[in-house]
C-alpha positions in Angstrom: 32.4 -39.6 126.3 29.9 -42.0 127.4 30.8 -46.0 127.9 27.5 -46.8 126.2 25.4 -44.7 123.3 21.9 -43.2 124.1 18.9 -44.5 122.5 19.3 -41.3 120.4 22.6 -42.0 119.3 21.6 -45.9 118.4 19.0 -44.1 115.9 21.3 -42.1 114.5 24.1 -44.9 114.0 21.0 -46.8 111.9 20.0 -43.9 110.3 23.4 -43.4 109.0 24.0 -47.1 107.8 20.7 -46.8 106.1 21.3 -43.6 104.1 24.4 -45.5 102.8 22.9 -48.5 102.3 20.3 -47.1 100.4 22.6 -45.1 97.6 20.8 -44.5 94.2 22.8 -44.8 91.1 23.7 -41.2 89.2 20.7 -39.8 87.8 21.2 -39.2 83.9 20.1 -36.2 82.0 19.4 -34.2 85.0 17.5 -31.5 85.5 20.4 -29.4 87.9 19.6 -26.5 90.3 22.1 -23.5 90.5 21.8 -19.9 92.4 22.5 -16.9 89.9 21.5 -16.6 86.3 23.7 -17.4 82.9 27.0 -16.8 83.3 27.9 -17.2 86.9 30.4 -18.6 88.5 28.0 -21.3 89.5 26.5 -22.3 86.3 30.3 -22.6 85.1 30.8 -25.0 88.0 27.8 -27.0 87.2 28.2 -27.4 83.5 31.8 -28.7 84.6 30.3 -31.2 86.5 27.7 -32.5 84.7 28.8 -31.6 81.2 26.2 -30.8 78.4 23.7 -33.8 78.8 22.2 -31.8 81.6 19.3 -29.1 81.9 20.2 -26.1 84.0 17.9 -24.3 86.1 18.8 -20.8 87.8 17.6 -19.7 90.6 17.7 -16.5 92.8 18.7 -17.4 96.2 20.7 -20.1 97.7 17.3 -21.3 99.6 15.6 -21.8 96.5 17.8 -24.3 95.0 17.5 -26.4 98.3 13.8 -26.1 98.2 14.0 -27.2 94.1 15.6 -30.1 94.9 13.6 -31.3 98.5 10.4 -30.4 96.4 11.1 -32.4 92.9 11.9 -29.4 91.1 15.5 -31.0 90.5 17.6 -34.0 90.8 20.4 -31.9 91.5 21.7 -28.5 92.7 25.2 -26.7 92.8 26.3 -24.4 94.9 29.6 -22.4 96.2 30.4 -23.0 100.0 33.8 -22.1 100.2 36.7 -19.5 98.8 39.9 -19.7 99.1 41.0 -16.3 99.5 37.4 -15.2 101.6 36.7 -18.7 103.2 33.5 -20.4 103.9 30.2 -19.6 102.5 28.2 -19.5 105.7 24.2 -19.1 104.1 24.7 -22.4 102.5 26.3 -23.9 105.7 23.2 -23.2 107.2 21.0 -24.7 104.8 22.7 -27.6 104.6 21.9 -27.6 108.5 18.6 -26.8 107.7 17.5 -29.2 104.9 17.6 -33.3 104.4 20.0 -32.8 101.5 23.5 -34.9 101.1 26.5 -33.6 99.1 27.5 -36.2 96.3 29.7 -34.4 94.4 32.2 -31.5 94.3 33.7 -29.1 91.9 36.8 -26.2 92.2 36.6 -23.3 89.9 39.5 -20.9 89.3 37.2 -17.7 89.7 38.5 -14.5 87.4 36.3 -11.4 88.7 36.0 -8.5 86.2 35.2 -4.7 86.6 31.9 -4.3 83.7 29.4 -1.9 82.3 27.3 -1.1 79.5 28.2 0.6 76.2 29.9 4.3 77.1 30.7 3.5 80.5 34.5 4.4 81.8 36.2 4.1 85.4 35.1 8.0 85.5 31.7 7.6 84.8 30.6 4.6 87.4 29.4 6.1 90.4 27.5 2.3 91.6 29.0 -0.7 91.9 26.9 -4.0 92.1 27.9 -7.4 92.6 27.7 -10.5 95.5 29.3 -9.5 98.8 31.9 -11.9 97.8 32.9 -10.5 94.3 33.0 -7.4 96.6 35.7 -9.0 99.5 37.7 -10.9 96.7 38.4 -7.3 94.5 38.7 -5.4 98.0 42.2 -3.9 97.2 41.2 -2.7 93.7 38.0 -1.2 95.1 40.6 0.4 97.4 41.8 2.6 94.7 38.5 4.2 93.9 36.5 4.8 97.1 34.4 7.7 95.7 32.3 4.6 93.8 29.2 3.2 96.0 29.5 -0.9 96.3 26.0 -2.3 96.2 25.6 -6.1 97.4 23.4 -8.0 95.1 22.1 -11.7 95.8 24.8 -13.0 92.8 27.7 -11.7 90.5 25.8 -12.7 87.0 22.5 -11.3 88.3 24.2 -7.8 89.1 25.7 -8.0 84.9 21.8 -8.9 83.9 20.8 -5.4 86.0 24.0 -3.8 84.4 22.8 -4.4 81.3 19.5 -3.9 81.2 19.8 0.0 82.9 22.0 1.1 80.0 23.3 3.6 82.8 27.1 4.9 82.5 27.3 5.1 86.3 26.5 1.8 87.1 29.3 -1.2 87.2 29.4 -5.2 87.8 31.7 -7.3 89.2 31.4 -10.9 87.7 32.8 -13.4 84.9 34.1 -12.9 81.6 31.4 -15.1 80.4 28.5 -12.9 82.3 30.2 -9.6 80.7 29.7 -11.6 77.2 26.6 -12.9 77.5 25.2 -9.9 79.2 27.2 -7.7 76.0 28.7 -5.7 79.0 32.4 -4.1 78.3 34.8 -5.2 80.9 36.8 -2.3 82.1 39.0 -4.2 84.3 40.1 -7.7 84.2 41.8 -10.2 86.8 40.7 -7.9 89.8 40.6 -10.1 92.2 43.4 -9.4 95.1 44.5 -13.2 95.5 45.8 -14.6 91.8 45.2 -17.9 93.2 41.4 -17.7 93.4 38.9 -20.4 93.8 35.9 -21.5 95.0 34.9 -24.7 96.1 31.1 -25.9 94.4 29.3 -28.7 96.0 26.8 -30.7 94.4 23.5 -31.5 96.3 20.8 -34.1 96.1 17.7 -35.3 98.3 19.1 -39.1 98.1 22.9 -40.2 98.7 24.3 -41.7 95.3 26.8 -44.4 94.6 29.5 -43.0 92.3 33.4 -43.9 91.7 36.2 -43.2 93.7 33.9 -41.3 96.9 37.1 -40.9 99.0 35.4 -37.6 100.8 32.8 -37.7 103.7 31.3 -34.7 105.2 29.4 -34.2 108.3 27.7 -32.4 111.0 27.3 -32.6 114.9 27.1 -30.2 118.3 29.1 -30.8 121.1 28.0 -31.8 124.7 29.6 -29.1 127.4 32.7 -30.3 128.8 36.3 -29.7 129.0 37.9 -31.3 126.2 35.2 -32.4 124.3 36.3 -31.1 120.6 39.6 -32.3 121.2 37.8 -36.2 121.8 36.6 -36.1 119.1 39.0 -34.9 116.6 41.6 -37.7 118.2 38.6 -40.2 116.3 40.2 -39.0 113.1 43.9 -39.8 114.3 42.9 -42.9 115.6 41.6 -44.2 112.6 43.6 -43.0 110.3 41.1 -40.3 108.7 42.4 -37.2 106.7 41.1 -34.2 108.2 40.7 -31.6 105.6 38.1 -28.9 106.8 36.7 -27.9 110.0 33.8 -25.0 110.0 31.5 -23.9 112.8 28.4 -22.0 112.9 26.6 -20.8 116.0 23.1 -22.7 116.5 19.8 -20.3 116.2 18.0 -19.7 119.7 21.3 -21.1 121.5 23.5 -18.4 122.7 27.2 -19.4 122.1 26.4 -22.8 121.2 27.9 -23.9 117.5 27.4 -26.5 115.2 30.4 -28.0 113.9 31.1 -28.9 110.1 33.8 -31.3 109.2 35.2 -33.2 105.8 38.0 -35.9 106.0 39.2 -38.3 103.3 39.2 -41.9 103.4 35.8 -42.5 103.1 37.0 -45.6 100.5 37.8 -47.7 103.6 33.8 -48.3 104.6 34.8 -50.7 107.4 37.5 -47.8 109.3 34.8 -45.4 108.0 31.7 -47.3 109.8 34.2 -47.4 113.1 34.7 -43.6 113.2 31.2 -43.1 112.8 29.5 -45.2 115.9 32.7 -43.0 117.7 31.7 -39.7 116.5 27.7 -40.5 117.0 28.6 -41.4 120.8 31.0 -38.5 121.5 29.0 -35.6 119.9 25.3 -34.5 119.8 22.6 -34.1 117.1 24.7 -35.7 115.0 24.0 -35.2 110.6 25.6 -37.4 108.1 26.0 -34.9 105.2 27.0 -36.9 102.4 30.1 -39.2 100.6 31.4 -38.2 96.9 35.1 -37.9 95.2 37.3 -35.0 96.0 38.3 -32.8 93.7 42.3 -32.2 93.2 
């Protein structure tokens, strides 16, 4: 670790103290991004969040909620980054890598995934099966049990019930919520299929500013790592040091850079801003490229 911090590393020691300094208040009766159409698991999560003084917006991809948000087209937007029985959501890693966006809020959602299809349809007559690769990985053992059925990835669970739905065909199935299969008037053929009983998926709530909102005990950020023996293990021994909860540690290798990775990490006790501002101005001079990501409440 160097004695004394680059002139890059002084920028981004401001830059951080700046983005907190200049927090926003909550933004009421927003208008809030999510990926998927009504009834997915992410539209759940946001109206749990925000409650019913808010204006949903859906969205097909993951991208497009970032871009909804950096252009004006929302105050806020949801989305799902991490399962516990499938682990991280790596797309929207990468966008958060990608765009100026901060994380001020979180949400966990129990997620029940459901076998579905339209009027007529039995577990003899689906041939298709559509859903999100991950409604796919979290029913893998019940899909198991009937490998002459074809699993289709679409770009979100809720979307797949909409194309259900619409085809009217017997030998096409969904997997995706009880509230999708209800508001898509799809019969769910099997319920609870999900392998792990225990299932649920970490939302994070997204906005172009950093906000100032009760009880922000979490912090997440981002940074590479300069090429020497040792040099993730510096860094982590910040956290000990200072008496920071480390709670989640992701990488994801950086575009054009063989075998280099960008590292993701959340730790609580972001309440103590003076220990917080100390681990910082250490991180910033023991890592590269380092990203401030954003400072909200934790969700039990």
């Amino acid at each position: 670790m160097n004695k004394f911090p680059t002139i890059e590393q002084t920028d981004q020691l401001k830059d951080y103290r700046e983005q907190i300094a200049q927090c926003r208040p909550p933004v009421f009766h927003p208008d809030v991004a999510f990926s998927g159409t009504a009834g997915s698991h992410t539209e759940d999560a946001a109206m749990s969040f925000f409650g019913e003084s808010a204006h949903f917006i859906p969205h097909a991809s993951f991208e497009d909620v970032f871009k909804s948000i950096t252009g004006g087209g929302a105050h806020y937007g949801v989305l799902p980054i991490e399962n516990s029985s499938t682990g991280a959501i790596a797309a929207v890693y990468d966008l958060l890598s990608d765009y100026r966006c901060f994380i001020v809020g979180e949400e966990k959602k129990s997620i029940i995934q459901c076998l579905m299809a339209s009027e007529g349809a039995t577990l003899d007559t689906l041939q298709e099966i559509y859903s999100h690769p991950q409604g796919f990985q979290q029913s893998q053992r019940f899909l198991e049990g009937y490998p002459q059925w074809t699993c289709i990835p679409w770009h979100n669970t809720a979307v797949a019930a909409q194309m259900v739905s619409k085809a009217k065909n017997p030998a096409y199935g969904a997997i995706a919520s009880p509230r999708a299969a209800q508001i898509h008037h799809l019969n769910i053929l099997a319920e609870g299929i999900n392998t792990a009983t225990q299932n649920t998926t970490r939302f994070v709530v997204v906005a172009a500013q950093m906000e100032d909102r009760p009880d922000q005990d979490k912090m997440s950020i981002a940074f590479h790592l300069p090429h020497y023996t040792g040099a993730l293990y510096s860094v982590l021994g910040i956290f000990e040091r200072h008496h920071l909860n480390l709670c989640k540690i992701e990488s994801r290798p950086i575009p054009d850079a063989n075998w280099e990775y960008q590292f993701f990490l959340d730790f609580l006790g972001a309440e103590d801003s003076a220990t917080v501002d100390d681990a910082i101005a250490e991180l910033i001079q023991g890592t590269v490229r380092f990203r401030f990501l954003g400072r909200y409440a934790s969700k039990k």
